[in-house]
N, C-alpha and C positions, 0 to 999 in steps of 0.2 A: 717346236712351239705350237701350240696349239690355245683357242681362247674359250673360258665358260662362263658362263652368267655368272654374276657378285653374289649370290646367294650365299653371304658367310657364314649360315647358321650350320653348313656342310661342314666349313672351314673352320680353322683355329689359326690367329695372326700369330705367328712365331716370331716376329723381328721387323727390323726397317736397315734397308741398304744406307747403309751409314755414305760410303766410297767406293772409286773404283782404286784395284790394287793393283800393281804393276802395267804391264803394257800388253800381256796376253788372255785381255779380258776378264780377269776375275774381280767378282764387288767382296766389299767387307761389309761383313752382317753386324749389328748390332742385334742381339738373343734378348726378346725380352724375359724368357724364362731366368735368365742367370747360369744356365748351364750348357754352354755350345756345345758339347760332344754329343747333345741328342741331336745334334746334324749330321752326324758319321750314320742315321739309320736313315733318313729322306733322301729316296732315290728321284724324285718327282717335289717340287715346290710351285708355287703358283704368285707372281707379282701382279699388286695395284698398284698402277699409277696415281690414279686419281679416284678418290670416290666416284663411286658411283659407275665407274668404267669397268667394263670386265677383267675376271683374273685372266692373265697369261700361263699358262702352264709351258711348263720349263724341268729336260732332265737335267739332274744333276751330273755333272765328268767328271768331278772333283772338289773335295770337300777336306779343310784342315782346320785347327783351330791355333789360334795368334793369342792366346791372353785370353782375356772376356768376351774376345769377338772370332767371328766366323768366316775364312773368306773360301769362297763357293765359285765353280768354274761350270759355268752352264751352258747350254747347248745354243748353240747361235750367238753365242756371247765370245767374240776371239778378238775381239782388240778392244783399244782402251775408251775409246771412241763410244763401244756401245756400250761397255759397261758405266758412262759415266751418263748414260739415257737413264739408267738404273737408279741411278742416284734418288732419295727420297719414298722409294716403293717401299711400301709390305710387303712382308715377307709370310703368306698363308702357306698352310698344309690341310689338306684334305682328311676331316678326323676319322673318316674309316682307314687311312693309312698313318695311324700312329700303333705303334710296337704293341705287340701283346703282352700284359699284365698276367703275374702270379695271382694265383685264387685269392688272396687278400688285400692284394694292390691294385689301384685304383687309376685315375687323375684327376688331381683337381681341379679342375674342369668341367669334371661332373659332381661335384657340387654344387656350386651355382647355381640358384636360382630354386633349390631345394629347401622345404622345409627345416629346420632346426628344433630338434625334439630333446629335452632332457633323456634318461632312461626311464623315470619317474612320469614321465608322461607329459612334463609343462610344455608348452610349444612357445618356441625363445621368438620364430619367426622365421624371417625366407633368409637366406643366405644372400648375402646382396654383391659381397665382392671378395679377393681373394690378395693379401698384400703382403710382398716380404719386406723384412727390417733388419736383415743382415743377422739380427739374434738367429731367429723362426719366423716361419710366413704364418700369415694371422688369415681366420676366416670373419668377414664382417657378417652380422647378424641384427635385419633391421625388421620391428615387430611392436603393435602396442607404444606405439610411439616412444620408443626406446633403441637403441645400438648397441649391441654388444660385440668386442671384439676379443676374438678366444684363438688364442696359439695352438696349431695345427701340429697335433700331439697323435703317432697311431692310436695310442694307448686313449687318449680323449672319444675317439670315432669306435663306436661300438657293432652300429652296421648301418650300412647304405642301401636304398635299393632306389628304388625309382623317382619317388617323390620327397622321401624325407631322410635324412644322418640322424641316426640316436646318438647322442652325445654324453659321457659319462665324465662328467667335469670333477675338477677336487671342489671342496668346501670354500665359500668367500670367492668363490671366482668372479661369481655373477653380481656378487654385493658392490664389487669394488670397479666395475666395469659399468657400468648402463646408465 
């Protein structure tokens, strides 16, 4: 265990210790992502207790997935006792240790907070949030005192780089949205 300042612009909140599960320390994660087997690659996670508190960095021993949720077997964590100290924490990872991407893959994550560009050049506005609906997850797009919310299609993302996503949308997208 080890402690670092709350600086979560470093971090990405992957979850919150939903419980403690059985009696040899392990908690059950609740993923906000929706996909728990991206915990089979974090070898290292980091828990807040409380705002404002520092993260705990914590290796992982052991990691399986239950259904929708995650339950994690960490270091200093051997009875049930301490995993249920656990209880209510976030669950961060440190974004320079998230998986390396293929040359056209991304995360979304790094959207956020990025400009919104047609191809055509309109500028829709800054990317404000990022939401799934069980259909497809949606990018919010807030500009011009208007919202547009546009289903996160590769085929829609034309390129990313630093500041802005060109967006290459079908016809009527934008009519029937803002």
């Amino acid at each position: 265990m080890d402690s670092a300042g709350a600086d979560t612009g470093k971090y990405i909140l992957l979850g919150k210790v939903a419980k403690p599960h059985g009696i040899r320390g392990e908690i059950k994660i609740y993923p906000y992502s929706g996909q728990p087997e991206n915990f089979y690659d974090y070898h290292e996670v980091f828990l807040l207790r409380d705002t404002g508190c520092d993260l705990i960095a914590y290796n992982v021993e052991k990691c399986r997935v239950q259904g929708k949720f995650v339950l994690l077997k960490l270091t200093g964590c051997s009875a049930r006792k301490d995993a249920e100290l656990l209880v209510g924490s976030e669950i961060w990872l440190r974004r320079r240790d998230l998986p390396e991407l293929g040359g056209a893959e991304y995360y979304w994550l790094e959207l956020e907070g990025k400009q919104a560009i047609t191809e055509d050049g309109r500028l829709l506005g800054k990317i404000t949030g990022i939401y799934g609906t069980g259909a497809h997850d949606i990018i919010s797009v807030t500009g011009h005192g208007r919202e547009y919310l546009i289903p996160i299609h590769e085929e829609f993302i034309v390129r990313l780089d630093k500041s802005e996503v060109i967006l290459k949308l079908p016809p009527g997208l934008l009519d029937i949205n803002g």
